[in-house]
C-alpha positions in Angstrom: 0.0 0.0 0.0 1.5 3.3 -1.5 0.2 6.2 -2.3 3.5 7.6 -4.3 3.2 6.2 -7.8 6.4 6.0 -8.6 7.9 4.6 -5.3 4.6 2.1 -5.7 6.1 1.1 -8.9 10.3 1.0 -8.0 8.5 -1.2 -5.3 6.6 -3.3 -7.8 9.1 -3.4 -10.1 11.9 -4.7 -7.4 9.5 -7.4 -5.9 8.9 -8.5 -9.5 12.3 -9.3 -10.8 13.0 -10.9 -6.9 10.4 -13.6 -8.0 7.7 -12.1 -5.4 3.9 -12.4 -6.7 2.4 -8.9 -6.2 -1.7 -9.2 -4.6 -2.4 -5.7 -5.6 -0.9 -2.5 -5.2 -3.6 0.0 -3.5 -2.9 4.3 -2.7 -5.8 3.8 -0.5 -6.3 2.2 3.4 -9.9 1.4 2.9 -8.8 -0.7 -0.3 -6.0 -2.5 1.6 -8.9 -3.1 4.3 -11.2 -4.3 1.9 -8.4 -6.7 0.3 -7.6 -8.0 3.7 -10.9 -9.2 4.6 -11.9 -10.6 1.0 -9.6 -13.4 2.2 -7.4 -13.0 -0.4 -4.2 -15.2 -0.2 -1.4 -12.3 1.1 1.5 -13.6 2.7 3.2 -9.9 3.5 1.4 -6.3 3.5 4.2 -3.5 2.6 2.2 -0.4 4.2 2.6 3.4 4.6 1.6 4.9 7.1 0.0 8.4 6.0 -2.4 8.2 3.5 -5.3 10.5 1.9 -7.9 8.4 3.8 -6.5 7.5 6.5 -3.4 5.2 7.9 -1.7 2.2 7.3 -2.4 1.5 10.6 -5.6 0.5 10.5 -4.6 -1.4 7.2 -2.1 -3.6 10.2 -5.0 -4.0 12.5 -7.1 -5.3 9.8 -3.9 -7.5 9.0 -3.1 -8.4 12.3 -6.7 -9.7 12.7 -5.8 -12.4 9.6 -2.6 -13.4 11.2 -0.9 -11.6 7.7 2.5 -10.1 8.6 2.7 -5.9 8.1 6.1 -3.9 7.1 5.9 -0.7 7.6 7.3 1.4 5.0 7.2 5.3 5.8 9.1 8.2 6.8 7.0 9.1 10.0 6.9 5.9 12.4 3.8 5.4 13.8 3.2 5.7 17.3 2.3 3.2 19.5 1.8 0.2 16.6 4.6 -2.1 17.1 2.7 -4.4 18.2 1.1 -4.4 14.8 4.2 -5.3 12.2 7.4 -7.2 12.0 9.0 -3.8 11.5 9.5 -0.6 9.9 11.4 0.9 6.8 12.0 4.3 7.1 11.9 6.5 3.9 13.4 6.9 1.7 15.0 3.2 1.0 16.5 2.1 -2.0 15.4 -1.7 -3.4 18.1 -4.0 -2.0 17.2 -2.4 1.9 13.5 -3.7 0.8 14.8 -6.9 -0.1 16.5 -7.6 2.7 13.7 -6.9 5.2 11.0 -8.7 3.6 13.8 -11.0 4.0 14.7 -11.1 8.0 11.0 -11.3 8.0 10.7 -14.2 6.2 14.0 -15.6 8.6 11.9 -14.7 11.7 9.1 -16.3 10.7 10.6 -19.3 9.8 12.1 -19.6 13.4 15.3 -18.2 12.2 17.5 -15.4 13.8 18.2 -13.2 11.0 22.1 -12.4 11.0 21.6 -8.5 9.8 19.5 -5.9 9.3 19.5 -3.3 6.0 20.0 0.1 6.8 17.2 1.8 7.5 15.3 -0.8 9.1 13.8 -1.4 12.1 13.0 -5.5 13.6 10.1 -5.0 16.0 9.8 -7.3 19.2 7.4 -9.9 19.1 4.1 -9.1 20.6 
């Protein structure tokens, strides 16, 4: 979820030639809500935080509610919402730093202790 076009489409095009399937790419919360609870099959959400209707964290809550990991990916850290994503990516980030946290995500998930972090990049705690 990104409501820059052309970081939504660096993004795009950098999860593309990394072999990632791409849901949807949405400028809008209530879109990346509506997505969530079709039941659509999403195995990550990469989410801003301020949008023009609203914020990418109710896009993690709706997440969260799915059991769907969130990345935040903005350049104002929401408050009080760590309990809401793997982590944050602070803006502006360049396409290997994106990589690399979906990534230690992935390595977390799995059970794994991820041996770096990119710059710019934040590993929550677990809730």
């Amino acid at each position: 979820m990104e409501d820059e076009p052309l970081v939504a489409f660096d993004n795009e095009h950098a999860l593309t030639d990394a072999d990632y399937e791409i849901v949807a790419t949405v400028d809008r919360a209530t879109k990346a809500v509506a997505l969530i609870e079709s039941g659509a099959a999403i195995d990550l959400v990469l989410a801003d935080v301020r949008l023009a209707d609203g914020s990418g964290v109710d896009v993690a809550h709706a997440a969260r509610a799915r059991d769907i990991p969130v990345l935040f990916i903005t350049g104002t850290p929401p408050d009080d919402a760590e309990h809401l994503a793997e982590g944050l990516l602070m803006k502006p980030y360049g396409s290997r730093d994106l990589l690399g946290a979906i990534e230690v995500i992935e390595e977390r998930r799995g059970g794994k202790t991820p041996a770096r972090l990119p710059s710019g990049f934040r590993l929550y705690a677990r809730a």
